[in-house]
VOZA-199611 format. One record per residue: residue in one letter; residue number from 1; x, y, z of N, C-alpha, C, O in turn. Coordinates in Angstrom, 3 decimals, padded with zeros to 6 digits. Layout:
! VOZA-199611
@code->A	pos->NUM	nX->X	nY->Y	nZ->Z	caX->X	caY->Y	caZ->Z	cX->X	cY->Y	cZ->Z	oX->X	oY->Y	oZ->Z
...
END
This chain:
! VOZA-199611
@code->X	pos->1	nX->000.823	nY->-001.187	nZ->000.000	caX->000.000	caY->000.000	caZ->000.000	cX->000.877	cY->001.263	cZ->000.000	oX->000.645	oY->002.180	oZ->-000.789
@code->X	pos->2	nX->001.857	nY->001.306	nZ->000.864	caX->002.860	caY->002.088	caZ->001.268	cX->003.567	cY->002.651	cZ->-000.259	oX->003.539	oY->003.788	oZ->-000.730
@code->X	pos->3	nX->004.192	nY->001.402	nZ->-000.811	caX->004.091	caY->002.013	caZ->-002.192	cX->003.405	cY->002.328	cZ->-003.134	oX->003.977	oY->002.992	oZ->-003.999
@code->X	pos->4	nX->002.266	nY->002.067	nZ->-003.298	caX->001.140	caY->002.659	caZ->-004.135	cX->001.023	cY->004.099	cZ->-003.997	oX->001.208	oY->005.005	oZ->-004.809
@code->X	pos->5	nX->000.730	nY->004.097	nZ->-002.972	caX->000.917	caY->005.576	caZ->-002.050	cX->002.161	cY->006.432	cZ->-002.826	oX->001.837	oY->007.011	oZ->-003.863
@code->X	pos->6	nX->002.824	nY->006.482	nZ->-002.611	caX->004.246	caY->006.979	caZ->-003.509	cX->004.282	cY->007.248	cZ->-004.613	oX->004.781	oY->008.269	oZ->-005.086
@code->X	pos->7	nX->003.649	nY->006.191	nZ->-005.316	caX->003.778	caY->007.278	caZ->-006.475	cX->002.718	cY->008.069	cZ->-007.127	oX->002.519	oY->008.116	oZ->-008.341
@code->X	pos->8	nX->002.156	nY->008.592	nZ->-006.346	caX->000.929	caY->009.639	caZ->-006.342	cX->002.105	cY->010.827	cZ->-006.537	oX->001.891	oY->011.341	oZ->-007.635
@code->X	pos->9	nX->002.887	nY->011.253	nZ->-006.102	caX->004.030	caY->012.190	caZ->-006.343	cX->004.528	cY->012.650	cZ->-007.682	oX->004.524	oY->013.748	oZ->-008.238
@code->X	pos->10	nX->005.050	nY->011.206	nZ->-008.093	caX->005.090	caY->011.445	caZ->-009.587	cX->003.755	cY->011.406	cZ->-010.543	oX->003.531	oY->011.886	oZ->-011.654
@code->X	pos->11	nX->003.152	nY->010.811	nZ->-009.848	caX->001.819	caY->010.929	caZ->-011.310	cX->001.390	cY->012.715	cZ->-011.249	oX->001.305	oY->013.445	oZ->-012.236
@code->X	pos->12	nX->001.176	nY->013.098	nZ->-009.886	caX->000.889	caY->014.739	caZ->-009.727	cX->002.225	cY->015.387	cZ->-010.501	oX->002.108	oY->016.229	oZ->-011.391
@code->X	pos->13	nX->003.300	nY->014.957	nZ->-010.109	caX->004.316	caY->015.814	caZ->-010.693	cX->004.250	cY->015.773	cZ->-012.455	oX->004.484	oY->016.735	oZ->-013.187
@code->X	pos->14	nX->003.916	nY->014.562	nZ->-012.836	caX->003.700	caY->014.196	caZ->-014.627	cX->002.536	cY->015.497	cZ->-015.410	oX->002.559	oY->016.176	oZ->-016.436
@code->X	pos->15	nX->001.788	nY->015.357	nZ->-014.470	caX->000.519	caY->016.254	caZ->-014.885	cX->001.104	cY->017.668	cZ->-014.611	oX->001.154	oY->018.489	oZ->-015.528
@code->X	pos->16	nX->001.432	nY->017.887	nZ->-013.680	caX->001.550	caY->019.799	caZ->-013.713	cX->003.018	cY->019.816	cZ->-014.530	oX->003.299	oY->020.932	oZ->-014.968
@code->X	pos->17	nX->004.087	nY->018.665	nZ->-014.831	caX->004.951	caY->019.773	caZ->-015.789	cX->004.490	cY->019.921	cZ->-017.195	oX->005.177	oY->020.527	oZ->-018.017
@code->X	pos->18	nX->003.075	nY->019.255	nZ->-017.564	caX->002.255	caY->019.814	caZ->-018.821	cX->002.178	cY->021.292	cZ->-019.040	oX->002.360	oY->021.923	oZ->-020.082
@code->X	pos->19	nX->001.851	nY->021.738	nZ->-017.764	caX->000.879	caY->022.946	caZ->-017.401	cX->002.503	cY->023.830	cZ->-017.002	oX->002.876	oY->024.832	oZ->-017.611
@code->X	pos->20	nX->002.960	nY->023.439	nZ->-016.328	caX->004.458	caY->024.029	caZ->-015.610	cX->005.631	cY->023.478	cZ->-015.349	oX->006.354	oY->023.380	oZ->-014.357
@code->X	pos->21	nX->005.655	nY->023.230	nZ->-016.159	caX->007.212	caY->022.740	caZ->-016.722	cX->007.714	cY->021.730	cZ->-015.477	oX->007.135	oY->020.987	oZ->-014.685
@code->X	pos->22	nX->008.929	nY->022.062	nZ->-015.703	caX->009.558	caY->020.504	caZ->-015.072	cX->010.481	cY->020.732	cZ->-013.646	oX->010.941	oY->019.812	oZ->-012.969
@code->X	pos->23	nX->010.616	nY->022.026	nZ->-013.398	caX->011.157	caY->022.463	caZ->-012.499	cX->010.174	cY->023.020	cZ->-011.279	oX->010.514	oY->023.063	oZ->-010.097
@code->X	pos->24	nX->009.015	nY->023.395	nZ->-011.753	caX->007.752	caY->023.576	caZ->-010.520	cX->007.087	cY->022.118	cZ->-010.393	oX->006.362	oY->022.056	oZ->-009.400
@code->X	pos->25	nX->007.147	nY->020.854	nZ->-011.184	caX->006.838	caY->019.433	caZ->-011.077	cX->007.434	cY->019.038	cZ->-009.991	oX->006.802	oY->018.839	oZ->-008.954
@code->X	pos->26	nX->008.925	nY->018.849	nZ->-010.103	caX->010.164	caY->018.241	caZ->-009.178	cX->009.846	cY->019.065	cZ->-007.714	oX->009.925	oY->018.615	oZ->-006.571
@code->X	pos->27	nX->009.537	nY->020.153	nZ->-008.072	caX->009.532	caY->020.759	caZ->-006.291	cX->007.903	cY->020.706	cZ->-005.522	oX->007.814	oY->020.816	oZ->-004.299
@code->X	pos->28	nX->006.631	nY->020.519	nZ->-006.429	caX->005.790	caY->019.945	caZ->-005.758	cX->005.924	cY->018.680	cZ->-005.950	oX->004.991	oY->018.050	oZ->-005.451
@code->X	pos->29	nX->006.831	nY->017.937	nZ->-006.555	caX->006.619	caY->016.043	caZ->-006.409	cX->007.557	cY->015.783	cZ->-005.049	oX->007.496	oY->014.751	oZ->-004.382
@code->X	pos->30	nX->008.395	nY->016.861	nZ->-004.779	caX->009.256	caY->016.423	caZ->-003.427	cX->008.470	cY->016.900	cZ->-002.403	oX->007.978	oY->015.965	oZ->-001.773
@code->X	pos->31	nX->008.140	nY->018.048	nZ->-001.964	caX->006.912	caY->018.598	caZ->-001.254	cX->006.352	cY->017.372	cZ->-001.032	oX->006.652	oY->016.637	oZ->-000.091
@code->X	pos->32	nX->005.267	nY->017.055	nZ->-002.167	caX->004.066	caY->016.153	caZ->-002.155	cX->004.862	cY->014.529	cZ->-001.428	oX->004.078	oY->013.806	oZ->-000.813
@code->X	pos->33	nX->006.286	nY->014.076	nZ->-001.532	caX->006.565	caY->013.255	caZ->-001.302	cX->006.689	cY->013.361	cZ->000.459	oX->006.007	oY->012.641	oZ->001.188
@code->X	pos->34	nX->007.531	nY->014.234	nZ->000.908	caX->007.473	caY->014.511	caZ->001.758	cX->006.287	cY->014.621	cZ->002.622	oX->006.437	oY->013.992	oZ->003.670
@code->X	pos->35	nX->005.140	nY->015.232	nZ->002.512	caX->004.149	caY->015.183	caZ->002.802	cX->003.532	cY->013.925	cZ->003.284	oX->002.886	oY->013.790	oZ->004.323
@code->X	pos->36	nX->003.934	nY->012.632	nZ->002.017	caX->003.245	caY->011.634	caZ->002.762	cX->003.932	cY->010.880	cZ->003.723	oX->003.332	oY->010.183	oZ->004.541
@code->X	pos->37	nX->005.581	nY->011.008	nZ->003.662	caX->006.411	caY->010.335	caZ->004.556	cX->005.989	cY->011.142	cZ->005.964	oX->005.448	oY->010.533	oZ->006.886
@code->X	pos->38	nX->006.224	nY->012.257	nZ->006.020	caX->005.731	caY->012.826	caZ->007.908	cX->004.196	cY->011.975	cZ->008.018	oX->004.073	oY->010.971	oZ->008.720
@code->X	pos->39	nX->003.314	nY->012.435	nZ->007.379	caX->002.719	caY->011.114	caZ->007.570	cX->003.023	cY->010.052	cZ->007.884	oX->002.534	oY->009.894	oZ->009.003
@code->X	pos->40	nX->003.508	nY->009.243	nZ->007.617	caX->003.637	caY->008.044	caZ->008.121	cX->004.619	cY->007.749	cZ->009.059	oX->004.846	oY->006.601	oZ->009.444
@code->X	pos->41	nX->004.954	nY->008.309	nZ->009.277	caX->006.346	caY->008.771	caZ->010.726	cX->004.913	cY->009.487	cZ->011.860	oX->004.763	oY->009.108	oZ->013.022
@code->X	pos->42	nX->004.178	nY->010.349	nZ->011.303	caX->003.167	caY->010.474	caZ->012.468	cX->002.214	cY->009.350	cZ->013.122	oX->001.809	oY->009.237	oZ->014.279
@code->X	pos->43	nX->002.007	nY->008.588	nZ->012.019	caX->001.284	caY->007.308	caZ->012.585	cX->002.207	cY->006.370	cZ->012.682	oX->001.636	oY->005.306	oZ->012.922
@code->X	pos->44	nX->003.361	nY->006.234	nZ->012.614	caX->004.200	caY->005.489	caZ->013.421	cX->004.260	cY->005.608	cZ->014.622	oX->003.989	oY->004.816	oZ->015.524
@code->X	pos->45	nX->004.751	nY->006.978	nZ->014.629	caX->005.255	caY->007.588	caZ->016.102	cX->003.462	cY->007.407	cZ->017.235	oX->003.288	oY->006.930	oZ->018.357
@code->X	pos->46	nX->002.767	nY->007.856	nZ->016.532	caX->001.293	caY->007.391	caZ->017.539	cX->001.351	cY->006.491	cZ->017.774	oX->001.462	oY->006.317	oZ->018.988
@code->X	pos->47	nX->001.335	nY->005.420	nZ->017.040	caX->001.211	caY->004.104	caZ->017.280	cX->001.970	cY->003.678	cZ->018.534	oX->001.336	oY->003.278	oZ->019.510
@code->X	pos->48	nX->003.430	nY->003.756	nZ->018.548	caX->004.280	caY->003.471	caZ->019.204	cX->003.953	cY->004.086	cZ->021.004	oX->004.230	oY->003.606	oZ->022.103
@code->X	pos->49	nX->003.254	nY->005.331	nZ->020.569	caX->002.705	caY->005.877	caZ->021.765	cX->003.746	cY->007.136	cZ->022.067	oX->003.724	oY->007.399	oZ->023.269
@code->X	pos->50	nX->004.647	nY->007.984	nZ->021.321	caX->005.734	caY->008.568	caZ->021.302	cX->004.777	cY->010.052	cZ->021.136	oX->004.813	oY->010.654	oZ->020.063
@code->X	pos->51	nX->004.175	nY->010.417	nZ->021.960	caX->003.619	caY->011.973	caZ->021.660	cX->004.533	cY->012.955	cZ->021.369	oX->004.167	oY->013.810	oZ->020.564
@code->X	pos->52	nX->005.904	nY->013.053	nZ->021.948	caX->006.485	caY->014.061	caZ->021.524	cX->007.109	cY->014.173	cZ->020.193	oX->007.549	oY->015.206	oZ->019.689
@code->X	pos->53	nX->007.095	nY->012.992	nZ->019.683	caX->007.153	caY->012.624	caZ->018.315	cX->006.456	cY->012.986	cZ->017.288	oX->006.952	oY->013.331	oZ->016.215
@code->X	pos->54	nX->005.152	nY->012.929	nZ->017.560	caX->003.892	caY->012.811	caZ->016.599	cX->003.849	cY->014.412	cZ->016.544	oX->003.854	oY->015.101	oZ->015.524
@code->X	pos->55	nX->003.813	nY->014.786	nZ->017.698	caX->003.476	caY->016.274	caZ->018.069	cX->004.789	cY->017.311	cZ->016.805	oX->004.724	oY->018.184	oZ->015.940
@code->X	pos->56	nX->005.638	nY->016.613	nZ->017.363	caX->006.580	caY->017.285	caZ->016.049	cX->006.266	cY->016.688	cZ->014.418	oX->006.580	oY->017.260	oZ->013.374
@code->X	pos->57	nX->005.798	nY->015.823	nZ->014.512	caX->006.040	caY->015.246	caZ->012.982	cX->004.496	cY->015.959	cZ->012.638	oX->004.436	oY->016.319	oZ->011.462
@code->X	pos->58	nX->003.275	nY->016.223	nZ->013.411	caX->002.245	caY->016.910	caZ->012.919	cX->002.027	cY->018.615	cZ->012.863	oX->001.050	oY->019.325	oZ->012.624
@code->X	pos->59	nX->003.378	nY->018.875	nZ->013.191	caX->003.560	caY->020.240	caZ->012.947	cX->004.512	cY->020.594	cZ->011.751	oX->004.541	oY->021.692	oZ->011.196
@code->X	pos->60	nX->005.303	nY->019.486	nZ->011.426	caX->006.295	caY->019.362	caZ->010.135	cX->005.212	cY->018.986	cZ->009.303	oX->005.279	oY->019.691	oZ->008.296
@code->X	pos->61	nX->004.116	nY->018.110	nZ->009.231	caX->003.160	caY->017.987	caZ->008.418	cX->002.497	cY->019.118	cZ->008.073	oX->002.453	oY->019.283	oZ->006.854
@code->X	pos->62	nX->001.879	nY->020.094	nZ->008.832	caX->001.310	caY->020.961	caZ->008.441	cX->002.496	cY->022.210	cZ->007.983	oX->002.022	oY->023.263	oZ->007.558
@code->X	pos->63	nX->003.581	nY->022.119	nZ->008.048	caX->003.986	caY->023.446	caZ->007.530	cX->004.420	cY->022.677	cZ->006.129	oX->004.627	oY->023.419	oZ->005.169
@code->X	pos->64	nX->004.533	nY->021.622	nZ->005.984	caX->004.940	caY->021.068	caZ->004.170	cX->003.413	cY->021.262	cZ->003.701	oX->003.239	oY->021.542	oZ->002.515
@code->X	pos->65	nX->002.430	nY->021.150	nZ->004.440	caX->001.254	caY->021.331	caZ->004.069	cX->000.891	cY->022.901	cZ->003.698	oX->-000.069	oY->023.140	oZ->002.965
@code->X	pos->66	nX->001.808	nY->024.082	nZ->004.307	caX->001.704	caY->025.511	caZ->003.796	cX->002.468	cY->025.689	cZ->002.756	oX->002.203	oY->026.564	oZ->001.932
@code->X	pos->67	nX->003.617	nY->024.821	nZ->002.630	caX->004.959	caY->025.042	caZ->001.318	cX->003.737	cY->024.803	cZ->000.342	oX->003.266	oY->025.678	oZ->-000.384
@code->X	pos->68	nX->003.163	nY->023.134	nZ->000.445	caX->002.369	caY->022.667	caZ->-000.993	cX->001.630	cY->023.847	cZ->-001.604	oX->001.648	oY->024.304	oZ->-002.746
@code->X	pos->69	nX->000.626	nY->024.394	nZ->000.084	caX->-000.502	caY->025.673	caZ->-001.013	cX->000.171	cY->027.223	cZ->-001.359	oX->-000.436	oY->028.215	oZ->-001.761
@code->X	pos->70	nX->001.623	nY->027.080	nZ->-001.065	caX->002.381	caY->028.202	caZ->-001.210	cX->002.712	cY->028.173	cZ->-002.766	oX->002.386	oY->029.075	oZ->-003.538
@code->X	pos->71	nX->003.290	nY->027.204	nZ->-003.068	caX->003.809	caY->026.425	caZ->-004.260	cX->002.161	cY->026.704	cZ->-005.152	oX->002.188	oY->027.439	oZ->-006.139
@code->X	pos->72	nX->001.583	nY->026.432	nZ->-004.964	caX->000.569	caY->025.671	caZ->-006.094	cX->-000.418	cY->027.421	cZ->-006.141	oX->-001.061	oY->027.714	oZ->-007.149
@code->X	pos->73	nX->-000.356	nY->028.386	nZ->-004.897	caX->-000.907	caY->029.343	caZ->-004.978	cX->-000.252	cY->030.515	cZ->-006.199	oX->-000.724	oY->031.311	oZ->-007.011
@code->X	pos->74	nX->001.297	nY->029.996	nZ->-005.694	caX->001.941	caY->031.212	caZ->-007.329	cX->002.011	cY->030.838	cZ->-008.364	oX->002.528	oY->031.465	oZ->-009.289
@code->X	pos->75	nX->001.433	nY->029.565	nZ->-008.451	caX->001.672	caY->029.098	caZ->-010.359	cX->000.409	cY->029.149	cZ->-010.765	oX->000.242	oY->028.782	oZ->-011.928
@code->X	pos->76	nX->-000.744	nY->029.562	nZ->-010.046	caX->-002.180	caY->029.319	caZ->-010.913	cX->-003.223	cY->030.707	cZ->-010.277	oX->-004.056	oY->030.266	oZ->-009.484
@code->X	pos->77	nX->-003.301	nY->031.926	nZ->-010.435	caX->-003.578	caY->032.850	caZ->-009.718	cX->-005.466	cY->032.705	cZ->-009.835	oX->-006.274	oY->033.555	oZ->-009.461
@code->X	pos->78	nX->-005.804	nY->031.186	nZ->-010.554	caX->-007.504	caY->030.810	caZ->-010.741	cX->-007.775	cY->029.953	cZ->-009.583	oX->-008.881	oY->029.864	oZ->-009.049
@code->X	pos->79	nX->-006.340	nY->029.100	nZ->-009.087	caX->-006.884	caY->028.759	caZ->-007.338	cX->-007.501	cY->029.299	cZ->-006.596	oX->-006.996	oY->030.344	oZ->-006.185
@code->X	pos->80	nX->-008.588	nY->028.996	nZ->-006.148	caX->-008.976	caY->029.580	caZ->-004.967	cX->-008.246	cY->028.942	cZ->-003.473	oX->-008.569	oY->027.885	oZ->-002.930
@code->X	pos->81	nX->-007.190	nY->029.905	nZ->-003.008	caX->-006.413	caY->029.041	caZ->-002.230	cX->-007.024	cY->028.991	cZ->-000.782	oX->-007.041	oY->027.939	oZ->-000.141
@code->X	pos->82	nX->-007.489	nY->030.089	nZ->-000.329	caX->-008.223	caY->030.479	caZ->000.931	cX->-009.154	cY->028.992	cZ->001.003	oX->-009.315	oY->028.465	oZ->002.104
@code->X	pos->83	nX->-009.548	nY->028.573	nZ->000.171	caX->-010.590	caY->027.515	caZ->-000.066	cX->-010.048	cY->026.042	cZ->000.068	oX->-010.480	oY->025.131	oZ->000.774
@code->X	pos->84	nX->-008.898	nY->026.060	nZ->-000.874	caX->-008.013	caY->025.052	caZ->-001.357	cX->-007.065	cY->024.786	cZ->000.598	oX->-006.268	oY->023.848	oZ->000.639
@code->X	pos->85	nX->-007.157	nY->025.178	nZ->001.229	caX->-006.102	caY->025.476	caZ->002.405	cX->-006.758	cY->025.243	cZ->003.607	oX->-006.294	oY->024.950	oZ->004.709
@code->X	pos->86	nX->-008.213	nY->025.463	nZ->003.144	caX->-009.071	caY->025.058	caZ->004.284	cX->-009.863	cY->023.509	cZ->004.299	oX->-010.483	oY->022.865	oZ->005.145
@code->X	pos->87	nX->-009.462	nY->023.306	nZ->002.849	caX->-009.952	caY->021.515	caZ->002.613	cX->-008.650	cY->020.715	cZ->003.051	oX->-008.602	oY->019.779	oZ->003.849
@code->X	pos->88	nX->-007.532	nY->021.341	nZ->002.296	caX->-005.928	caY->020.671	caZ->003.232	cX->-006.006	cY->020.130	cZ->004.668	oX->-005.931	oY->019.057	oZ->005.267
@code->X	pos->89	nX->-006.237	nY->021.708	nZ->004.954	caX->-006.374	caY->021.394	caZ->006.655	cX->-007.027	cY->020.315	cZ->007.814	oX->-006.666	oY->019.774	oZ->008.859
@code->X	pos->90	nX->-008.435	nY->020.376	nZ->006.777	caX->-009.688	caY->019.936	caZ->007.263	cX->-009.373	cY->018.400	cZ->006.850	oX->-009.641	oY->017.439	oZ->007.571
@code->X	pos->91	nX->-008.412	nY->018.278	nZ->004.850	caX->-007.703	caY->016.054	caZ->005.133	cX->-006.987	cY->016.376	cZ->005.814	oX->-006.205	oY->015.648	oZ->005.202
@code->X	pos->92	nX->-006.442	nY->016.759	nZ->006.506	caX->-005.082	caY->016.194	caZ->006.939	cX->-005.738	cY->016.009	cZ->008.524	oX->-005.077	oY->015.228	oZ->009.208
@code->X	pos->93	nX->-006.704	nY->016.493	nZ->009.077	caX->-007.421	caY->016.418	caZ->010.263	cX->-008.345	cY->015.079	cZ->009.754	oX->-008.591	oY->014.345	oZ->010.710
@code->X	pos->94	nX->-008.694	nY->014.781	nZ->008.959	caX->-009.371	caY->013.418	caZ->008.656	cX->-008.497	cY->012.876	cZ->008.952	oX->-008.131	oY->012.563	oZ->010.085
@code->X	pos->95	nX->-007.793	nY->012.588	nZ->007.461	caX->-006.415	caY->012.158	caZ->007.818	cX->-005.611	cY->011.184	cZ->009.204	oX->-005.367	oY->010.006	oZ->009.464
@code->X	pos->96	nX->-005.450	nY->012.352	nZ->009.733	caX->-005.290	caY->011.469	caZ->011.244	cX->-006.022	cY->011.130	cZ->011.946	oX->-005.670	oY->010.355	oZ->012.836
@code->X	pos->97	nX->-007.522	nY->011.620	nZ->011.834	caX->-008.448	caY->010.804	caZ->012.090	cX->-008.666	cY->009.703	cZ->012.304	oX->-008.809	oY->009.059	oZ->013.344
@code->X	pos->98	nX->-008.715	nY->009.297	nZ->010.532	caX->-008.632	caY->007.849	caZ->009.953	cX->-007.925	cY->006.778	cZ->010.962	oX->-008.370	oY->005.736	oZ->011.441
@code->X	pos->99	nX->-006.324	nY->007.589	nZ->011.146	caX->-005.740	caY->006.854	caZ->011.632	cX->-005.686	cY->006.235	cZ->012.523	oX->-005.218	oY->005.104	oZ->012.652
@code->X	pos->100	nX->-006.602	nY->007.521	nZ->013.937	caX->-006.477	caY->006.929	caZ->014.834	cX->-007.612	cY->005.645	cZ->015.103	oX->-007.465	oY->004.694	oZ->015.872
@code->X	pos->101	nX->-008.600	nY->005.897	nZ->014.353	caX->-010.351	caY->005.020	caZ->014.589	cX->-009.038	cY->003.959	cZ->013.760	oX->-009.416	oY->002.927	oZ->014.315
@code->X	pos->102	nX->-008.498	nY->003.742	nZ->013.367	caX->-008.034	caY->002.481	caZ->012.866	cX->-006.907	cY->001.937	cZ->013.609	oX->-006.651	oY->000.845	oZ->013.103
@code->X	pos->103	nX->-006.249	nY->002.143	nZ->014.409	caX->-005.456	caY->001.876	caZ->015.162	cX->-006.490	cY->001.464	cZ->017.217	oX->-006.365	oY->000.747	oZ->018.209
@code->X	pos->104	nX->-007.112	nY->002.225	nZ->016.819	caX->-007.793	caY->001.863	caZ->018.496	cX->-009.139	cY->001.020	cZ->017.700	oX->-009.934	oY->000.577	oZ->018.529
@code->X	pos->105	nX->-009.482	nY->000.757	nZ->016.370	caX->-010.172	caY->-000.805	caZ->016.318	cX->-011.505	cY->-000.177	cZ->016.029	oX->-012.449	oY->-000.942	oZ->016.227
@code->X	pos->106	nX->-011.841	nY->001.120	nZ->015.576	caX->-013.045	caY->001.642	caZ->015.292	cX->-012.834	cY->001.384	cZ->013.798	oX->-012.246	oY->002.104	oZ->012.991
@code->X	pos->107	nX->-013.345	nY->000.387	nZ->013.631	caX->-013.648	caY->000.254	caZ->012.071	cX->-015.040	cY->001.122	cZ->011.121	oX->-015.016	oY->001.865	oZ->010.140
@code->X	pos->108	nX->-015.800	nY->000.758	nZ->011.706	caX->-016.782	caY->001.162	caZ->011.116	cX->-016.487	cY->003.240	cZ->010.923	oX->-016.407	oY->003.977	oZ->009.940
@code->X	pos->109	nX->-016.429	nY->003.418	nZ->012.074	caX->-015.948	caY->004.892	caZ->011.391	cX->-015.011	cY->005.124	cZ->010.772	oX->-015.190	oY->005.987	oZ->009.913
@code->X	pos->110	nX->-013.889	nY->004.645	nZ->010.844	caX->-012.745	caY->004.562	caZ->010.096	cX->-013.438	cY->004.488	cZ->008.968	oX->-013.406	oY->005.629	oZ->008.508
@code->X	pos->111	nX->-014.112	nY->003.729	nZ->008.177	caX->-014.911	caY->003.735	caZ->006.778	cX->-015.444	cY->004.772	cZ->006.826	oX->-014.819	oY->005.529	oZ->006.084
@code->X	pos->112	nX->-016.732	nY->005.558	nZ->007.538	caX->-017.012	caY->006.325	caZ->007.426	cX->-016.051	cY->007.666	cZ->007.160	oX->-016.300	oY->008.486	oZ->006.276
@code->X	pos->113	nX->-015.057	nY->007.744	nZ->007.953	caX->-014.255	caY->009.030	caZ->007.035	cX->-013.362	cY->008.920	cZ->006.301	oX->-012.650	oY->009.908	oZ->006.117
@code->X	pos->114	nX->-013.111	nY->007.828	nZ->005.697	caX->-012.320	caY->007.443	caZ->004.569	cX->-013.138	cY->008.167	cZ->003.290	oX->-012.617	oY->008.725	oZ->002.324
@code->X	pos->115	nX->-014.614	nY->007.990	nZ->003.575	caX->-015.262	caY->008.197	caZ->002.491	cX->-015.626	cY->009.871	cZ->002.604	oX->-015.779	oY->010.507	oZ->001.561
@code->X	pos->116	nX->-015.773	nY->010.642	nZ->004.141	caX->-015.150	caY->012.006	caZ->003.786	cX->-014.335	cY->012.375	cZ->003.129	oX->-014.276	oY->013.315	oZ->002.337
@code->X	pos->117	nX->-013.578	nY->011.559	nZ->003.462	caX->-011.318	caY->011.852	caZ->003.322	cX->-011.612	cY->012.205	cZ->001.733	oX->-011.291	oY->013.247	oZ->001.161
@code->X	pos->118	nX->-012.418	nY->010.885	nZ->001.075	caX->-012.134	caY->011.157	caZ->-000.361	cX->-013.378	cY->012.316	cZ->-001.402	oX->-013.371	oY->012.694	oZ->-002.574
@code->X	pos->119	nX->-014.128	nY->012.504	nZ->-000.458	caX->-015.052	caY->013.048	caZ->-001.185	cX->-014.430	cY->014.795	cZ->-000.858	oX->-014.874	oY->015.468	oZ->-001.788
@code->X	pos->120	nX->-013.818	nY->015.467	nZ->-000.155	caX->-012.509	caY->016.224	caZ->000.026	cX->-011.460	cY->016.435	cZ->-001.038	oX->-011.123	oY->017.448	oZ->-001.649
@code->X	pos->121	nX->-011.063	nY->015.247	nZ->-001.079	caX->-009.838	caY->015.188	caZ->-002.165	cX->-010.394	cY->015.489	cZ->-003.506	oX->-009.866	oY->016.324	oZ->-004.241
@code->X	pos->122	nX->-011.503	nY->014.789	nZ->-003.848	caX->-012.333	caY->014.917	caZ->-005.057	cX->-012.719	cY->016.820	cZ->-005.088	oX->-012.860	oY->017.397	oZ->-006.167
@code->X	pos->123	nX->-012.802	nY->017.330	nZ->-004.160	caX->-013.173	caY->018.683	caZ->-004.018	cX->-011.821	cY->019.276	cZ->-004.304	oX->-011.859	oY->020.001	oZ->-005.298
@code->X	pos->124	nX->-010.844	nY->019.206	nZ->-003.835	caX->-009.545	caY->020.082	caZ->-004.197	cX->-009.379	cY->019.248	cZ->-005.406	oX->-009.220	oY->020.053	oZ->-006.324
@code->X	pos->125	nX->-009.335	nY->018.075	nZ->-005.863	caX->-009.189	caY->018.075	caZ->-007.505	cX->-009.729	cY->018.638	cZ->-008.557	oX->-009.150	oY->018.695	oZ->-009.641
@code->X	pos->126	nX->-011.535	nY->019.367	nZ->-008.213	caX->-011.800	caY->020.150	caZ->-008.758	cX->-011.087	cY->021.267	cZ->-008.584	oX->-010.088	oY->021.510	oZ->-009.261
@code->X	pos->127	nX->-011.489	nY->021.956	nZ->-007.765	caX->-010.505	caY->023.166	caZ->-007.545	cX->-008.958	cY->023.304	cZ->-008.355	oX->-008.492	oY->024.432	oZ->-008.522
@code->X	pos->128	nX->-008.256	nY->022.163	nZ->-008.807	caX->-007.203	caY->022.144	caZ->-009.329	cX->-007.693	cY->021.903	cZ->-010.783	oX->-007.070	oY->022.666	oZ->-011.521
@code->X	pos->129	nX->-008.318	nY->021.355	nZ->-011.277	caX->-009.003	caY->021.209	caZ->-012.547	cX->-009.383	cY->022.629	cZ->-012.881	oX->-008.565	oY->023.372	oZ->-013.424
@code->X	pos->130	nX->-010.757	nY->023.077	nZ->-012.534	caX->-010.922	caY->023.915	caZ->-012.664	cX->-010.207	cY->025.483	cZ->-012.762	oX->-010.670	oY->026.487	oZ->-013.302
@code->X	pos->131	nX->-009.286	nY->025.358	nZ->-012.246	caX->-008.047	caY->026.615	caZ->-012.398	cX->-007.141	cY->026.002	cZ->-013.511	oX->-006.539	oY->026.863	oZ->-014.153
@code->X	pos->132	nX->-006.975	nY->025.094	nZ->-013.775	caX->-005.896	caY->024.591	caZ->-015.043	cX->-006.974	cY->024.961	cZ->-016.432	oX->-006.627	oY->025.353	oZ->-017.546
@code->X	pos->133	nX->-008.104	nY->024.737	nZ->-016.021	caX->-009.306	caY->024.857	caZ->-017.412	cX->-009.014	cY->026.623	cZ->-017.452	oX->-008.494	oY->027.182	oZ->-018.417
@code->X	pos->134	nX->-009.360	nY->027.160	nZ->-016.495	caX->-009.219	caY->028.397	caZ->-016.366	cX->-007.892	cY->029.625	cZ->-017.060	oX->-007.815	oY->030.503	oZ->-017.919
@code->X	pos->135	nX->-006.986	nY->028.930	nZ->-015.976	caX->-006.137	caY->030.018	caZ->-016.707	cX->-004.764	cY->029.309	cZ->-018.461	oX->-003.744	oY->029.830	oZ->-018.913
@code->X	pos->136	nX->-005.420	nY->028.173	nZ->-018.821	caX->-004.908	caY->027.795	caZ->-019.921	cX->-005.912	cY->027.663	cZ->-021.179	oX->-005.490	oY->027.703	oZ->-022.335
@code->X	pos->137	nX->-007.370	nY->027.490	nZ->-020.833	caX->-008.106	caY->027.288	caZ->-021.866	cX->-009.623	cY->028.227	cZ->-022.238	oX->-010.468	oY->028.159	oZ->-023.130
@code->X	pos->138	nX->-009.419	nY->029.082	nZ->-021.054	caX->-010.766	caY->029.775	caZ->-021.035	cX->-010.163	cY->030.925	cZ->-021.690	oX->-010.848	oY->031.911	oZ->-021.961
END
């Protein structure tokens, strides 16, 4: 899974150096990579029961989480980022959500916000669609 996961980096990075070349690709595909590794160092470190760990790795999460909408806010001025920053916020609070109803054995919600988690993501993919339609084809 872990690797499946991974290369979501490069497939995002494939698509925006269409739109922006190959040098704004490489620095949101490392961003974006990064992003999911503190992740998973945060639900490591929970798991393990290491709060002062998690506590740092979910504050390194959220500031790669300000680089990403920093990054993606100066290359497309049709983002709505105020918007785009408040759905970030709001997965990445699923997000660990998820994690924890799945680690303390709450399954059934764990499904239940998986299927937030993605109906979210599906929302900032518009938002990213829609600004690529925008400022390249309208």
């Amino acid at each position: 899974m872990t690797n499946r996961l991974l290369r979501n980096p490069t497939d995002f990075a494939n698509v925006l150096k269409l739109y922006y070349g190959t040098e704004i690709a490489k620095k949101f595909e490392s961003l974006f990579r990064a992003h999911l590794t503190i992740a998973a160092s945060l639900v490591n470190h929970a798991k393990a029961g290491d709060t002062e760990a998690a506590n740092e790795d979910r504050r390194d999460w959220f500031k790669n989480a300000d680089e990403i909408i920093d990054l993606l806010g100066s290359i497309n001025p049709y983002w709505n980022m105020k918007k785009f920053k408040s759905l970030f916020y709001q997965h990445l609070k699923m997000t660990e959500d998820e994690a924890t109803y799945r680690l303390n054995g709450k399954y059934a919600q764990d499904i239940i916000n998986f299927d937030l988690i993605q109906a979210d993501a599906l929302k900032m993919a518009d938002i990213m669609s829609y600004g690529i339609l925008e400022q390249f084809y309208y």
